[in-house]
N, C-alpha and C positions, 0 to 999 in steps of 0.2 A: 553812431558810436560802434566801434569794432575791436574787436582782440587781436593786438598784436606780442610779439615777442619782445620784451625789452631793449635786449643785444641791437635787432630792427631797426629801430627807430633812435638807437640815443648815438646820434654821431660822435660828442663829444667825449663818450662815455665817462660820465659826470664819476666823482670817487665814493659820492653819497647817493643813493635814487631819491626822486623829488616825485615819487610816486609808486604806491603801492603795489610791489610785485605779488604774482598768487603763486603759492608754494604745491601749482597744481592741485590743491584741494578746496578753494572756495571763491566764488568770485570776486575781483578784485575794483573795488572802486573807482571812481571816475579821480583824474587830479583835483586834488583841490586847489582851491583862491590862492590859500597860503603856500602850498607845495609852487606853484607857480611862478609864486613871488621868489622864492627862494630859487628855484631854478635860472630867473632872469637875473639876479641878485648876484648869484655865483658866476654865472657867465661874462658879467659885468667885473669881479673883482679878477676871477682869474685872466682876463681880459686886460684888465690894467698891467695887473703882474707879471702875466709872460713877457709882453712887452719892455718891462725896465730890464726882464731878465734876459730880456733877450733870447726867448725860447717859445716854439708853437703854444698853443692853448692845451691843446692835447699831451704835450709832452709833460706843462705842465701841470696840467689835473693828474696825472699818475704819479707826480712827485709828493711828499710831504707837505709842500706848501699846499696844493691840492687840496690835499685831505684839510688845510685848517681853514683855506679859504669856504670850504664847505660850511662846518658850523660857525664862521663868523659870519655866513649870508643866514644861517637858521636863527641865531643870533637876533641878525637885524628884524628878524619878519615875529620868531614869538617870543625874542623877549631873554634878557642871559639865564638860560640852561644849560651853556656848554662853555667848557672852562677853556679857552682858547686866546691865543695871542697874533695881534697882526703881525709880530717880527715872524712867526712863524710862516709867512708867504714868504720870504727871501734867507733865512738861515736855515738850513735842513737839521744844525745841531739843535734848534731853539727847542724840538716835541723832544729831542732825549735830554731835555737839560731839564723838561718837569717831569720827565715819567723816565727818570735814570736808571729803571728794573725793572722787567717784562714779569707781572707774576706767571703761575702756573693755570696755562688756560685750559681747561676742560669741556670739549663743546660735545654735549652729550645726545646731539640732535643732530645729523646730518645725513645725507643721501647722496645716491650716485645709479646712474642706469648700468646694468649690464649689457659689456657688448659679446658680440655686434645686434644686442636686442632692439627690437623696432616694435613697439606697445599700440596694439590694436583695441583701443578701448575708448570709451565715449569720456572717460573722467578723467584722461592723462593725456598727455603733451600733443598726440596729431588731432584726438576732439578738437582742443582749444580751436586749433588751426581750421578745421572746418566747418565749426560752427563760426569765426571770423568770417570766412570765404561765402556761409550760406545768409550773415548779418551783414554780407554786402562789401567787403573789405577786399577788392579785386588783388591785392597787392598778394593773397593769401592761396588765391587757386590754384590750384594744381602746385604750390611749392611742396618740398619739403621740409621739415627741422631737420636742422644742426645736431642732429645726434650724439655725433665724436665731443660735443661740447658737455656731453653728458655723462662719457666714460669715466673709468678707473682713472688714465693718465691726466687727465684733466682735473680730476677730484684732487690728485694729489699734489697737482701743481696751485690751487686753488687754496686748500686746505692748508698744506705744511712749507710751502715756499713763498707763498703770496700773503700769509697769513702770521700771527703771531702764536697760531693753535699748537700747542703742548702732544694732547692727547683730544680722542674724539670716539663717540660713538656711531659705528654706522646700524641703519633700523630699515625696516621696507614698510610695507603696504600688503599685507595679504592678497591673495585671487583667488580665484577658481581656478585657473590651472596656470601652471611652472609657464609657460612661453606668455602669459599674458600678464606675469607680475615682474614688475622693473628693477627689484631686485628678490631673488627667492633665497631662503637659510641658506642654502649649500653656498649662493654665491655672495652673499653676506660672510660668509666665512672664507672662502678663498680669498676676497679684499681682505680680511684681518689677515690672512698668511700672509699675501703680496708683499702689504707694507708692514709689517712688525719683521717679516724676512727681508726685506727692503733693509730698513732701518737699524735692524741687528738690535731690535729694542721694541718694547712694547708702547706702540703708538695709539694703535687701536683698537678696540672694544667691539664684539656683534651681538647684534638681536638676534632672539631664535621669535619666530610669528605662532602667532595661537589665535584662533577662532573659535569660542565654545559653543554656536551656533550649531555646529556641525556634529556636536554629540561625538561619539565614540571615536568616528573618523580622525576630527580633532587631539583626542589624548593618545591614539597611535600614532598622530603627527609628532605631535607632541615627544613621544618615547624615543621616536628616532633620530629627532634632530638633537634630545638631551647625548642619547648614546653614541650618534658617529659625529657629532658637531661643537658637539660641547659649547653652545652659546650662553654666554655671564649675565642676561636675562631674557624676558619676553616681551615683546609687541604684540597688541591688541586694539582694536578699532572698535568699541562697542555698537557704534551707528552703522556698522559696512553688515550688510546684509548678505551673508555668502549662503548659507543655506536657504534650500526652496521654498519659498511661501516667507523665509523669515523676512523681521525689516530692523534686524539685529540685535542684540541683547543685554541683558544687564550686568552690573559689574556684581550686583546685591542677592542674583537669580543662583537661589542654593541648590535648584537640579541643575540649572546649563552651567555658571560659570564658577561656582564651591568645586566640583570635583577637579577644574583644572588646578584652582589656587591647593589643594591638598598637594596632589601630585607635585607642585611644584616647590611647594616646603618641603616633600617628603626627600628629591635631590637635590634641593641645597640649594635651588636659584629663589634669592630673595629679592628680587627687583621686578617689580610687575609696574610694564609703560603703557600708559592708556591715550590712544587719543582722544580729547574732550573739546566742546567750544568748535570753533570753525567747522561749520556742519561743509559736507560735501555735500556737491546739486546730487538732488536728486534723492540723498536720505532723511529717513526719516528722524524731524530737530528733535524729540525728547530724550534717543538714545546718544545723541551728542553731547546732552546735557550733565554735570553733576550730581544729579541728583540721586545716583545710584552709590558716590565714591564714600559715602558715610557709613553705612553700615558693613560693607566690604572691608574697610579697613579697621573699624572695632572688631569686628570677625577675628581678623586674619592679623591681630597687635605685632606678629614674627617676621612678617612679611613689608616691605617698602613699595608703597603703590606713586610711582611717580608720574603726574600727571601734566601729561603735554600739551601746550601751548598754554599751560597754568588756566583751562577752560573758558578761554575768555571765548566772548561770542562772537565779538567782528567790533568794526570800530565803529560801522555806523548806530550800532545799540551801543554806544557809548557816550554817543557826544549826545544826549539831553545829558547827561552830567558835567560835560565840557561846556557845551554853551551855556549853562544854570553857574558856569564860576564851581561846580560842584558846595552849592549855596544851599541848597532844599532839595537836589538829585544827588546824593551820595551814590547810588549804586552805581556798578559795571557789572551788566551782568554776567550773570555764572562766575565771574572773580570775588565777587562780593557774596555769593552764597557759598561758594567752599570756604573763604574767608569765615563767615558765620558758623559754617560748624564747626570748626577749628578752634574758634571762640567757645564755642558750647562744647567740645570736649577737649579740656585742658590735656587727656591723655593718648590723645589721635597724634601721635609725634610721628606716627611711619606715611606720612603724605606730605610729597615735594610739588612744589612748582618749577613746571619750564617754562622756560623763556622762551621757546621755539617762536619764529616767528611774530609770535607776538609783541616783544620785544621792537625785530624791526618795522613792523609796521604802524604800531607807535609812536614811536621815537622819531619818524620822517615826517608824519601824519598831526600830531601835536603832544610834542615835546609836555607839556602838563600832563597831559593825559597817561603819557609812560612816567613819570617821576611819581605820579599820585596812584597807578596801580605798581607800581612797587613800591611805595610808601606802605600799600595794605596789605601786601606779600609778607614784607618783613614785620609791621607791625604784628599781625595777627597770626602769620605763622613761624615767625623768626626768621635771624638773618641766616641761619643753618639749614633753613628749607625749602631755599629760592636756588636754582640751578642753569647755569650757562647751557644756553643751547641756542643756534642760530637757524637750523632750517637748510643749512645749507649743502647743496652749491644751486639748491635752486637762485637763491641771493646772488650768485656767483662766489667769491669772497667772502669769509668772513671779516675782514680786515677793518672793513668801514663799521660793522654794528660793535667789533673790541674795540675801534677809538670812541664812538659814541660813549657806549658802557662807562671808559676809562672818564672821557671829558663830563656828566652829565649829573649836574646837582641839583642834589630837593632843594624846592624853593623854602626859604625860612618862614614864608604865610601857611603851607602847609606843614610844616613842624610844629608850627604855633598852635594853630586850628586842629589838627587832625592828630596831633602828638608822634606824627613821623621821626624815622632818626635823619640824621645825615647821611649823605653816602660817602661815607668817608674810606679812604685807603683799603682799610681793613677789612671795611662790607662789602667791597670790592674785589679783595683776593679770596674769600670766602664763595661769593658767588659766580667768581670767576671759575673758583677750581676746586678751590678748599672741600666744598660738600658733596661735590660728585664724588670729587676721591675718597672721603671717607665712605658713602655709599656703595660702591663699585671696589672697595677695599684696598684701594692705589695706596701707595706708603708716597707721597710728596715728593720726601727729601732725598730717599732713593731715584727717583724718578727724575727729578731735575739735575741730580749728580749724575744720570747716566746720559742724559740729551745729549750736550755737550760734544759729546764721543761719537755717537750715534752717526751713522752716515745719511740720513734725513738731515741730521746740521749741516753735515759736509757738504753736502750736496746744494741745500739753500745757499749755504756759504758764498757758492763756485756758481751758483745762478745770479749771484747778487751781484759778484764781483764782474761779472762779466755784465753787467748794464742793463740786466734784465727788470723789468717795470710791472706793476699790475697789469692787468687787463681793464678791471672797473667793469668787466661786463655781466649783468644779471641778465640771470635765463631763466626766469621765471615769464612770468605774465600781467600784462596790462590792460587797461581799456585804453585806447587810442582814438582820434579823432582821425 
């Protein structure tokens, strides 16, 4: 078994992945029975269907039909989760005749490499490659990655031309030094210039990074990116271990990480993003963990601590829940303990969930399993504090995890059983967009009246017209045979 690059290996490049990419932070699973099935499933319909249409496979997996022949093979394999129609393989009007209004997307999770950077580090995109090459994957020696697949121009083509995204945030990764992180503040902030001066509109949102490991070094970092950068919040990795000796710290730790959250009330940035859940190799799992976001944010009641990838742990600690029917295994872990304290303090209202990630690898992986942790997202913390975010472009696209989201219902056994709502319309433009905006202080209806205009429309507009297609290709990571 060996690591390949998705892009690599999927000739057809499928509109949905039938197996779990890694968002370069954890490793990624083997395919499953059922992902399998679904992949031979899809190739079989879209196989039938080019053919009446009288068009390649490939041309038409990039089409609409495409996309719906996707979740009618996910359909077939776990069961109706996804609200989709077979006239949808042959009429391209058939997906805008149920979903006749694009809400307001807000994907408040995404990345991109800075070029022309080339990241020399055991944890990011050439490791994979050589740890592939030293687990025996000859395909993998001496190549390189596709870098350019990683830049700005590609993000944007990716994001706001291939996608239905509104608005988006981009976030990095912290390091030890500027040439070894794949994206650093300043150049987090030049992408927010590019495209907001691109667009003649404000499209998108930047992370400023914090690490309170690092004691003082940290809140000078800190003062300078507030003062020549002006980033509308912070990113934080509590498990990344950047100071010496550390093995990273806590969100609850009132000497290392109180004096940043002060500072950081003290200018106005209310948005503190943590990453939680999906440990990175090599850290250590209890600073990955929840268990510090409770008393952090009773602390800190002024502050909105939004928590990424909503701390889920991975999927394979999920499924004794999955396989149990979730009968007598209720939990998932880490989503089900921030769950519980959220329960236990009716007044913890400043803690979101993202969907980073977690979301698509879910949803490919088994459809129950994502309908039932967000059944607990929004039962337990509301529909107001669940938040769109994809991950991406390691995904490539967001385009396939918005038709998921859009097509994808609680089943009515767990509404019954677990007192789930539905996911209806409106819990849908809420989590789509609705809450990030109101977090991040977006006005909506200003916002959607100014797109419109915006030369990011025009420009999708004049990419569309002229017969331009997705790509379908994720640049993430797989285990490969």
């Amino acid at each position: 078994m060996t690591w390949k690059q998705k892009c690599d290996v999927d000739e057809l490049l499928l509109p949905v992945p039938t197996q779990i990419v890694s968002n370069e932070e954890f490793d990624p699973p083997d395919q499953t029975h059922e992902q399998r099935m679904v992949e031979n499933r899809l190739e079989e319909i879209a196989g039938s269907a080019s053919k009446k249409l009288g068009i390649g496979r490939r041309e038409f997996l990039a089409s609409t039909g495409g996309m719906a022949a996707a979740f009618l093979a996910m359909n077939s394999v776990f069961g109706k989760f996804f609200e989709v129609s077979a006239s949808e393989l042959f009429e391209p009007q058939a997906a805008g005749e149920r979903w006749p209004k694009t809400p307001f997307i807000f994907d408040i999770h995404t990345h991109h490499v800075a070029a022309p950077k080339i990241i020399r580090t055991p944890l990011l995109i050439p490791g994979y490659r050589q740890a592939g090459a030293a687990w025996g994957n000859k395909e993998l020696v001496g190549r390189e990655h596709k870098w350019q697949d990683l830049y700005l121009a590609n993000y944007i083509k990716e994001m706001f031309l291939d996608s239905d995204t509104s608005m988006a945030v981009i976030t990095g990764l912290p390091a030890k030094t500027d040439d070894q992180n794949v994206l650093t503040p300043n150049e987090m902030i030049e992408t927010r210039a590019e495209i907001n001066g691109l667009a003649k509109s404000k499209r998108l949102i930047a992370h400023g990074l914090f690490s309170p490991d690092l004691g003082k070094a940290n809140l000078e970092e800190m003062h300078r990116q507030a003062e020549q950068l002006k980033p509308e919040a912070w990113k934080g990795y509590p498990g990344q271990p950047l100071a010496d000796g550390s093995v990273g710290w806590w969100m609850d730790d009132e000497k290392v990480a109180y004096p940043f959250y002060e500072y950081s009330r003290k200018i106005g940035i209310k948005n503190i993003c943590v990453h939680k859940g999906l440990p990175l190799p090599g850290w250590e799992l209890d600073h990955s963990s929840p268990r510090d976001v409770e008393k952090a944010a009773k602390d800190f009641p002024n502050l909105n601590f939004l928590i990424y990838h909503a701390g889920f742990k991975g999927v394979r600690d999920a499924m004794p829940a999955v396989q149990d029917d979730f009968k007598t295994v209720t939990d998932i872990p880490w989503i089900s303990d921030l769950c519980a304290m959220r329960k236990r303090n009716p007044r913890m209202t400043n803690v979101y969930m993202d969907l980073g990630t977690t979301f698509g690898m879910t949803v490919i992986t088994q459809p129950k399993l994502c309908a039932y942790m967000l059944g607990l997202m929004i039962r337990d913390f509301g529909e107001d504090h669940v938040l769109w975010g994809t991950d991406s472009i390691w995904w490539g696209s967001p385009q396939w995890q918005i038709e998921a989201f859009r097509r994808l219902q609680m089943p009515e056994d767990f509404q019954k059983r677990f007192g789930f709502k539905p996911l209806t319309d409106r819990v849908k433009e809420k989590i789509f967009g609705l809450n990030s905006a109101r977090v991040y202080g977006i006005d909506v209806k200003a916002k959607m009246n100014a797109i419109p205009g915006d030369y990011m429309t025009k420009l999708k507009e004049k990419y569309r017209a002229e017969g331009a297609r997705p790509s379908n290709t994720q640049y993430g990571w797989i285990r490969a045979l």
